[in-house]
GUKOL-224103 format. One line per field, with one value per residue: residue in one letter; x, y, z of N, C-alpha, C in turn. Coordinates in steps of 0.02 Angstrom, whole numbers, plus 50000, padded with zeros to 5 digits. Layout:
residu <- [a	...];
n_px <- [X	...];
n_py <- [Y	...];
n_pz <- [Z	...];
ca_px <- [X	...];
ca_py <- [Y	...];
ca_pz <- [Z	...];
c_px <- [X	...];
c_py <- [Y	...];
c_pz <- [Z	...];
***
This chain:
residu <- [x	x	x	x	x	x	x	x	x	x	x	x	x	x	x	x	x	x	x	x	x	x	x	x	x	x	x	x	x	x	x	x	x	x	x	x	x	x	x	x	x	x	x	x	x	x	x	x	x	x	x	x	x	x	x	x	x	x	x	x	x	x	x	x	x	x	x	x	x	x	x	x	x	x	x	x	x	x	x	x	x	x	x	x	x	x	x	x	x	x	x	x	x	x	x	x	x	x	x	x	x	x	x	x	x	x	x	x	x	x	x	x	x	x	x	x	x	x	x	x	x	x	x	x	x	x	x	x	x	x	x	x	x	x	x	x	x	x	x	x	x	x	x	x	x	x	x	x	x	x	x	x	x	x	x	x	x	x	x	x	x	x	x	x	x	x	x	x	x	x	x	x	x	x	x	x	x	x	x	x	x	x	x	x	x	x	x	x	x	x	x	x	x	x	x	x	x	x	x	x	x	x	x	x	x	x	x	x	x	x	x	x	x	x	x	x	x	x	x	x	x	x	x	x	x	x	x	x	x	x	x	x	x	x	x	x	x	x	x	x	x	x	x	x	x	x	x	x	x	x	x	x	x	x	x	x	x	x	x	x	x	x	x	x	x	x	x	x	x	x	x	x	x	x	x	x	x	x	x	x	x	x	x	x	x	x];
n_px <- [49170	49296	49415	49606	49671	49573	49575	49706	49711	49679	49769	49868	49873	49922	50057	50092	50090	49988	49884	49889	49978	49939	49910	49994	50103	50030	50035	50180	50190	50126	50228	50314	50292	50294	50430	50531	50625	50589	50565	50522	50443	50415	50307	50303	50314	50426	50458	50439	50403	50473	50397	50302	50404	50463	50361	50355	50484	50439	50344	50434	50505	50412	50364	50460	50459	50333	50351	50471	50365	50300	50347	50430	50544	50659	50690	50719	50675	50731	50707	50790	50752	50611	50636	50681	50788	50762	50769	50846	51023	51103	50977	50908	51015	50997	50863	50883	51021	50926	50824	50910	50971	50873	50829	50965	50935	50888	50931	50905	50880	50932	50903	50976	50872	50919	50896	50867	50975	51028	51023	51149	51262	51245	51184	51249	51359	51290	51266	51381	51420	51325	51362	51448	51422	51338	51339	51210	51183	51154	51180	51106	51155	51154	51162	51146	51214	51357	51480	51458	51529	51633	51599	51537	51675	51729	51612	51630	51764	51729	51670	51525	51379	51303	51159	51109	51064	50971	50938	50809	50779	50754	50883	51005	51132	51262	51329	51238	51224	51135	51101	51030	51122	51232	51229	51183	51298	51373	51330	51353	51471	51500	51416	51484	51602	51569	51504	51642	51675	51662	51589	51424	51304	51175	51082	51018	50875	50775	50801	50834	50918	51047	51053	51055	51173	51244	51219	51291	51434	51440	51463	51551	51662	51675	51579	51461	51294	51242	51303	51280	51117	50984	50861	50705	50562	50417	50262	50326	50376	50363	50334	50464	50542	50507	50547	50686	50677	50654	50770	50841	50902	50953	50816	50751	50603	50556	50444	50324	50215	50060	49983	50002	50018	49973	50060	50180	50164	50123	50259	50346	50315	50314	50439	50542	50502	50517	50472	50326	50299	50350	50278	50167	50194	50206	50092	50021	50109	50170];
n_py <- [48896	49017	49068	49035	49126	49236	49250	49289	49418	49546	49562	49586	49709	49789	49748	49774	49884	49915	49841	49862	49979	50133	50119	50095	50204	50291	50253	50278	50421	50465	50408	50470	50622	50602	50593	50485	50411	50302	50160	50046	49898	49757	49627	49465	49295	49189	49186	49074	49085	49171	49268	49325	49347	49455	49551	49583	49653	49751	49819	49851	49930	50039	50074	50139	50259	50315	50340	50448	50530	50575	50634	50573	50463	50387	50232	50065	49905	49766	49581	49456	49314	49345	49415	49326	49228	49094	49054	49085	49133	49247	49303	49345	49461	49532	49614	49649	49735	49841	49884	49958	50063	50132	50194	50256	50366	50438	50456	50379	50226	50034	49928	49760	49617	49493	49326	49141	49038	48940	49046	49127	49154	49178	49287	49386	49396	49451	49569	49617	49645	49713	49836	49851	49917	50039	50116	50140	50061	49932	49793	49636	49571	49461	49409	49286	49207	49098	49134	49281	49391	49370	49371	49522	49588	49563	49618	49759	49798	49810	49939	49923	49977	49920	49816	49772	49626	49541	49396	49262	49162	48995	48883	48767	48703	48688	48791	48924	49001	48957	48982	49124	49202	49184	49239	49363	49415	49415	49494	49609	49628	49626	49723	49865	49863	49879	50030	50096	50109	50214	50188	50218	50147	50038	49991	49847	49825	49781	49754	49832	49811	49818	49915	50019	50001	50023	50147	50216	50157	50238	50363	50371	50352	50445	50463	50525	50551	50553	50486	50333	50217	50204	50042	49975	49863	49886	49953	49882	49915	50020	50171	50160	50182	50303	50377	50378	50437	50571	50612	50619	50517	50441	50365	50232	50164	49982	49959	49840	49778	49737	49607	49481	49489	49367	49258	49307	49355	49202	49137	49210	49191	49054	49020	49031	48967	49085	49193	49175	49229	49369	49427	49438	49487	49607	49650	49684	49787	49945];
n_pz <- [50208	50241	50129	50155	50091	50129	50234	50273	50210	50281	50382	50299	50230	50327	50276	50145	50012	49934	49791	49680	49550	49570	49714	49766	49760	49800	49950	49966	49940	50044	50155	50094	50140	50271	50295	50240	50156	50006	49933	49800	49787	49681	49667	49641	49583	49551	49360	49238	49101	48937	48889	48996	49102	48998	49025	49167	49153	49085	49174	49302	49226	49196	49326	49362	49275	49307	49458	49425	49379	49442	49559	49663	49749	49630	49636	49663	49691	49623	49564	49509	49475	49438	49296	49227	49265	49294	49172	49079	49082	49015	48953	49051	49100	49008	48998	49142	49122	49026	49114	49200	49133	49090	49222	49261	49166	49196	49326	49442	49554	49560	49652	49666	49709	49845	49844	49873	49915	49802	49704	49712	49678	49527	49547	49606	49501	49401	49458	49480	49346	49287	49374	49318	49204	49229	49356	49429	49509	49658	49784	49887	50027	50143	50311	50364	50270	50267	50198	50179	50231	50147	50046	50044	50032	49917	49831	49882	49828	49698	49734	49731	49791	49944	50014	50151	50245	50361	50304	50260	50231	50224	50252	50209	50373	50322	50232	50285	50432	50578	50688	50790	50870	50789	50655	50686	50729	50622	50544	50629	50607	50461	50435	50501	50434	50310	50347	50354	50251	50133	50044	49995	50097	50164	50312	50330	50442	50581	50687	50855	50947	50861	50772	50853	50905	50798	50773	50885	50829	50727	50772	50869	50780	50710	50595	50472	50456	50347	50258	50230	50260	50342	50353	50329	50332	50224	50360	50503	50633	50626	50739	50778	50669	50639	50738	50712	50597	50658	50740	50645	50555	50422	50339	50236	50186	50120	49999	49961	49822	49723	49639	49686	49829	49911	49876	49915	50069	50105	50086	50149	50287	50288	50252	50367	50534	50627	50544	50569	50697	50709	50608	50666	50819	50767	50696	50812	50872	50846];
ca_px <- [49231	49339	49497	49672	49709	49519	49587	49754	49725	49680	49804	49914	49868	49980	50122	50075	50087	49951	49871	49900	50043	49905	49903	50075	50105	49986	50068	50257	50170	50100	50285	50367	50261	50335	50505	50551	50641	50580	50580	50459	50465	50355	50284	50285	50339	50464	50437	50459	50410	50524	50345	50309	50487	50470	50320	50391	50532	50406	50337	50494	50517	50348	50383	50523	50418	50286	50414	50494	50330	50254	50414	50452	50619	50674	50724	50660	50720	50730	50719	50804	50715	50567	50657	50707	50849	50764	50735	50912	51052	51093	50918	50910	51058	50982	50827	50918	51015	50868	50800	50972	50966	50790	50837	51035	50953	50838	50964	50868	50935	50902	50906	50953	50875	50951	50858	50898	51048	51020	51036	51168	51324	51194	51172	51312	51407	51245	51267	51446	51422	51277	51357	51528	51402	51317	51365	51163	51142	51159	51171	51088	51201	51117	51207	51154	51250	51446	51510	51441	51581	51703	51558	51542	51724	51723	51570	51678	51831	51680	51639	51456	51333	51293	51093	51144	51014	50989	50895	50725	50759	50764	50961	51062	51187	51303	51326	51215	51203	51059	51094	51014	51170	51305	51200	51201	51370	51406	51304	51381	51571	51504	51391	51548	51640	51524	51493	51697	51699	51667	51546	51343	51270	51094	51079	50921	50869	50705	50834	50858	51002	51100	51031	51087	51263	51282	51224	51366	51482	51441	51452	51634	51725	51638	51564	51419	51224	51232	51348	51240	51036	50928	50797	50639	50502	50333	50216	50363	50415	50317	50328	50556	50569	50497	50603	50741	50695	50665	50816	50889	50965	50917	50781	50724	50561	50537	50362	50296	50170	50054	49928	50024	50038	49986	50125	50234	50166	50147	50320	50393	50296	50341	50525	50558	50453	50532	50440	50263	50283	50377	50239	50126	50199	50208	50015	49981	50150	50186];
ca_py <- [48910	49062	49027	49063	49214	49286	49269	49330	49492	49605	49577	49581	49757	49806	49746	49764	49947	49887	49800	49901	50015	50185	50121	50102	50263	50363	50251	50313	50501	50482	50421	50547	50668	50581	50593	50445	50375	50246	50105	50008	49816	49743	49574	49419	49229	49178	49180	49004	49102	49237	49318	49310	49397	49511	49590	49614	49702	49830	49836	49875	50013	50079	50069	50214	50304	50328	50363	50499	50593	50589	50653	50518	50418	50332	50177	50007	49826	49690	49513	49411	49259	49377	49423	49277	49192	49027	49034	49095	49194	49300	49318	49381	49510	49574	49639	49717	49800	49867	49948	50011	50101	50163	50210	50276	50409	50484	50452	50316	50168	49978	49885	49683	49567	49419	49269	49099	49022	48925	49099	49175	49154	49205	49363	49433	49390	49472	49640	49655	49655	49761	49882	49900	49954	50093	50122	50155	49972	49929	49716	49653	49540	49415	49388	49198	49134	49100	49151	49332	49417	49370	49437	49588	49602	49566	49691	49828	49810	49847	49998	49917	49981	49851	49809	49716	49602	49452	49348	49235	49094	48929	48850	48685	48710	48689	48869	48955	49005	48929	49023	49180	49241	49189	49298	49450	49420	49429	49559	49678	49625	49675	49812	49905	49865	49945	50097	50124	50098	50252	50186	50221	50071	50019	49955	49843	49779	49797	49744	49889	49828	49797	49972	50047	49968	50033	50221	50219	50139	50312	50409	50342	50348	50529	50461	50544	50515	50561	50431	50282	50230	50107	50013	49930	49845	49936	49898	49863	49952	50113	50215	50166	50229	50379	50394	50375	50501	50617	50613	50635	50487	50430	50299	50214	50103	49954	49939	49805	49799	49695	49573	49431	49475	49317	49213	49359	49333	49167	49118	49240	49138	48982	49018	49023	48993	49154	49252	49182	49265	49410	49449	49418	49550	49684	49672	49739	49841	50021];
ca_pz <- [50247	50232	50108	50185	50077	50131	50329	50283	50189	50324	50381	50238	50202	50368	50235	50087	49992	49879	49729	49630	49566	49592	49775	49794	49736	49870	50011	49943	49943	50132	50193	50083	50191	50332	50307	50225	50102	49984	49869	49765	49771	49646	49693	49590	49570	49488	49301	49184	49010	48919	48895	49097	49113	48998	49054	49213	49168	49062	49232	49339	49177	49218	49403	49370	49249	49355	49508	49394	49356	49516	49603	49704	49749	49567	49684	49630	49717	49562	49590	49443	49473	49394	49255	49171	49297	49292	49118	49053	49129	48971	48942	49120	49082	48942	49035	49184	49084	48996	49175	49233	49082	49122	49291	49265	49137	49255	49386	49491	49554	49557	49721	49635	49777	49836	49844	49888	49900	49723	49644	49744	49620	49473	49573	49635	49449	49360	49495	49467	49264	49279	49382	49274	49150	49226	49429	49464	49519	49689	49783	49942	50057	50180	50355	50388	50256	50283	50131	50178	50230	50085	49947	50043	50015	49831	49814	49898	49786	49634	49735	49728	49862	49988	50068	50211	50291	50419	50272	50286	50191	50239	50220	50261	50399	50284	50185	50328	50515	50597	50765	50792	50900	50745	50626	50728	50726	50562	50545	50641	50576	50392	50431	50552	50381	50267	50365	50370	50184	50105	49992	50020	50082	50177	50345	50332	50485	50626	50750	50882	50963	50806	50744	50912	50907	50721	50797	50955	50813	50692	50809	50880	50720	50687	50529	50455	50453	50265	50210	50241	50276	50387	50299	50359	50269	50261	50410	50525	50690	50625	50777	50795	50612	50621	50798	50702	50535	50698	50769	50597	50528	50325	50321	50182	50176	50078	50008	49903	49790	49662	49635	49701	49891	49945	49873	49943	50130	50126	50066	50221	50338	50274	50240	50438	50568	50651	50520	50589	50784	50709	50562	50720	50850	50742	50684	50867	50886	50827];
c_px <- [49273	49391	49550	49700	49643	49547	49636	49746	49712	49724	49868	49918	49907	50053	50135	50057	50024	49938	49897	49927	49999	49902	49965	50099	50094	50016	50141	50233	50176	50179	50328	50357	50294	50403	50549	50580	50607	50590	50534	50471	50388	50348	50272	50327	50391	50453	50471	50453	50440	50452	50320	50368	50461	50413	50352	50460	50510	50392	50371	50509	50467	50356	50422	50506	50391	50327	50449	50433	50302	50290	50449	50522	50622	50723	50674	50712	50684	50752	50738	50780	50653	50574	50692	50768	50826	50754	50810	50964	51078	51034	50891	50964	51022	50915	50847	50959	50974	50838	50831	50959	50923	50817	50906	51017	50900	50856	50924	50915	50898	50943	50948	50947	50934	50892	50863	50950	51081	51047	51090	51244	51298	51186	51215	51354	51365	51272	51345	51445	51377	51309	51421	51497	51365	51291	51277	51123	51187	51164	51139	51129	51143	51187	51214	51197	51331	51480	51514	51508	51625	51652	51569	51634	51758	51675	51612	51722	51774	51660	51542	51406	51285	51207	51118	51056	51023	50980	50844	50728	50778	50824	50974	51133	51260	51338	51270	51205	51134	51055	51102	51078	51231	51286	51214	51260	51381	51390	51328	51449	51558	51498	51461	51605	51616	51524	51562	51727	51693	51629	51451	51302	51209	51094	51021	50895	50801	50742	50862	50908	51037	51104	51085	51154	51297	51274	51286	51426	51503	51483	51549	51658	51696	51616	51502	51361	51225	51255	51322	51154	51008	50892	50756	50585	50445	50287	50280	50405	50433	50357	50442	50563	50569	50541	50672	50755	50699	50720	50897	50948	50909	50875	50751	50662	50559	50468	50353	50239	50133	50020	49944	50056	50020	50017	50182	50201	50153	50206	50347	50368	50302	50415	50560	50505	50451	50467	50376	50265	50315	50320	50180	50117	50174	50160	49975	50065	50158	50271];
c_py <- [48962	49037	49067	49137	49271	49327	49309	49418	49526	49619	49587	49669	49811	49825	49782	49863	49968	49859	49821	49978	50104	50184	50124	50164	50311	50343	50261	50382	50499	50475	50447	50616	50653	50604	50544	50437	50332	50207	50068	49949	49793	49680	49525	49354	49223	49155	49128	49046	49170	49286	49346	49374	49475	49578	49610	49652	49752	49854	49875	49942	50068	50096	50148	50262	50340	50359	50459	50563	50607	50616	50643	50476	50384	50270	50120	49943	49766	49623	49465	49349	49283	49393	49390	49223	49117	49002	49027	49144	49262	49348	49385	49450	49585	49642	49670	49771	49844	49918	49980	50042	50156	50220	50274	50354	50460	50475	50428	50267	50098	49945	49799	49657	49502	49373	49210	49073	49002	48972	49130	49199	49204	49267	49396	49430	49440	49556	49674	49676	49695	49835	49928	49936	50031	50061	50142	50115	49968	49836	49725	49579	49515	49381	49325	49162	49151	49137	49241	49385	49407	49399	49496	49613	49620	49622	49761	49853	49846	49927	49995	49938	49925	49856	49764	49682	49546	49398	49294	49180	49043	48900	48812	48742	48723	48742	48923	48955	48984	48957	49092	49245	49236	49255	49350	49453	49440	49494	49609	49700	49673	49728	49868	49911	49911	50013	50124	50123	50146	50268	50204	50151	50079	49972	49925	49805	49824	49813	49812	49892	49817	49876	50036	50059	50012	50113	50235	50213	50203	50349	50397	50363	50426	50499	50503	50546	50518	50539	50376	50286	50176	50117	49988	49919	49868	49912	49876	49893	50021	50171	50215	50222	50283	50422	50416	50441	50573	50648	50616	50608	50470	50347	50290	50131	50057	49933	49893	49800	49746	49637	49489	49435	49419	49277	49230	49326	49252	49122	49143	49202	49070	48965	48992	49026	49058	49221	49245	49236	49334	49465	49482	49501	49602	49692	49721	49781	49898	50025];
c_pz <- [50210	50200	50137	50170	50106	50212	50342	50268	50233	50351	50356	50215	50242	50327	50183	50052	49960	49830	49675	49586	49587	49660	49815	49791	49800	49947	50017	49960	50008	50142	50169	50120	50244	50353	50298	50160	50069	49923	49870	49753	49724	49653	49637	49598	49520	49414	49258	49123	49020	48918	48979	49114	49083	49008	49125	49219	49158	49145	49273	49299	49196	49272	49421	49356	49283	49409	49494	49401	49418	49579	49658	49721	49674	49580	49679	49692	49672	49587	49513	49417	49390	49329	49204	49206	49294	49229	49084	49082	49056	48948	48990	49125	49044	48975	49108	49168	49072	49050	49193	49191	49089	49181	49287	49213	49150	49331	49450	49498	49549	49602	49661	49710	49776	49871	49860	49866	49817	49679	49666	49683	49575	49471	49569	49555	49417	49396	49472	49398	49243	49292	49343	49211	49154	49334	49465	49478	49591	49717	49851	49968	50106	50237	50392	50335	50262	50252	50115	50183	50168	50019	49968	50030	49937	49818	49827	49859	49728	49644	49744	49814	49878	50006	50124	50278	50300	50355	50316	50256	50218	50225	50259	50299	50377	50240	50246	50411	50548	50687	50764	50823	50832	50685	50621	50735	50694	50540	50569	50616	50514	50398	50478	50469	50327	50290	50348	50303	50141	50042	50023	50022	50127	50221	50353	50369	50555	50687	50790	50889	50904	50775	50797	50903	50843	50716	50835	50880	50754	50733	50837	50825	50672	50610	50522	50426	50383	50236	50217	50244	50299	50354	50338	50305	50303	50318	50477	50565	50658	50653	50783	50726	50592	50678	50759	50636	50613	50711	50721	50542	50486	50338	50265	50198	50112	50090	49944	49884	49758	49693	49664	49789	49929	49933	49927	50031	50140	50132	50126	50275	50334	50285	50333	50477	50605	50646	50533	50651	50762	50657	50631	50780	50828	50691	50729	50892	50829	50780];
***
């Protein structure tokens, strides 16, 4: 009998940038040909040993390296978990530092993800202290949980550039929206906030109408395509994104990478069932 990851990968490779960072690389080239933006997510579990960690930060260093010589975006998205957050939070400091550094002196940037709720404090305290040290660190905001609006508020005062997305993770009622309409709510309150903020932030979402809404709402307040950028993850309403570099507004793909894409897809399909019928569609959509 076939094992689960044999059935998944084919279609995993829809997602998935590649195994390995030479493959990631050539599928960054093709949609720099395109007309895309991008960024390099590097794929991995959260790390228990300081050795574990700190290989993956060399990694994330390499990540830029490579990026740099090959003349590519120097745009990474770090997950702290990876880097030592369950192990120690200074520990964890010490090593983002270490890549901003990397990144800030070849003028790249560093995405920090957000992750589940567990880490969210961890995060957002780590992003702000990162970025008073060198401004080429960026946060990513999540519009199911409550609390969303008042970080993006605190992030703003920092000046920190925002990612702004629905999130995928699984949360109690209690600290998160569990209705698809409150969400999109929130979502549009921040993102309408962000755009009018003056800072460069990252609308990151599949969703048309929300995408739509946040074009009309440009467009109204005469703001300008070059002060902001929609995001989408690789593999993922193709044929809109390239509609949209067409037509002239800044997209940026996220592509992930690395020897661990089946943790990576099955964790997104687990997290919500959402993300099964949605992974699903857009195997046979454009």
């Amino acid at each position: 009998m076939q094992s689960v990851s044999a059935i998944i990968k084919p279609f995993s490779k829809r997602f998935i940038g590649g195994e390995t960072l030479p493959e990631a690389i050539e599928t960054l080239r093709r949609l720099k040909k395109e007309g895309f933006m991008t960024t390099l997510d590097f794929l991995g579990e959260s790390n228990l040993s300081r050795v574990d960690a700190q290989k993956a930060t060399a990694e994330y260093i390499e990540n830029l390296n490579v990026l740099k010589k090959e003349g590519l975006d120097r745009n990474i998205s770090v997950k702290l978990t990876q880097i030592g957050l369950d192990i120690d939070e200074n520990f964890t400091k010490e090593n983002l530092i270490e890549i901003v550094k990397v990144a800030a002196a070849m003028n790249g940037f560093v995405r920090i993800d957000m992750e589940g709720s567990p880490y969210t404090e961890q995060t957002l305290r780590l992003a702000v202290e990162a970025h008073k040290k060198n401004r080429s660190v960026g946060m990513v905001l999540q519009s199911m949980l409550r609390r969303t609006s008042e970080d993006a508020v605190h992030l703003l005062k920092e000046a920190i550039p925002i990612r702004l997305v629905k999130g995928a993770y699984k949360e109690p009622p209690s600290i998160a929206f569990t209705d698809k309409k409150d969400v999109d709510r929130q979502y549009v309150t921040v993102m309408k906030r962000l755009l009018t903020s003056g800072i460069y932030h990252a609308i990151a979402t599949h969703d048309e109408k929300i995408i739509k809404e946040g074009m009309a709402f440009v467009k109204k307040e005469k703001i300008s395509k070059d002060s902001f950028e929609f995001q989408m993850l690789f593999g993922i309403r193709n044929k809109f994104a390239k509609q949209l570099v067409q037509e002239g507004w800044r997209v940026r793909i996220y592509v992930p990478y690395g020897e661990f894409w089946f943790p990576y897809m099955v964790r997104r399909l687990r997290e919500r069932k959402e993300n099964i019928w949605f992974v699903i569609k857009n195997i046979f959509r454009g």
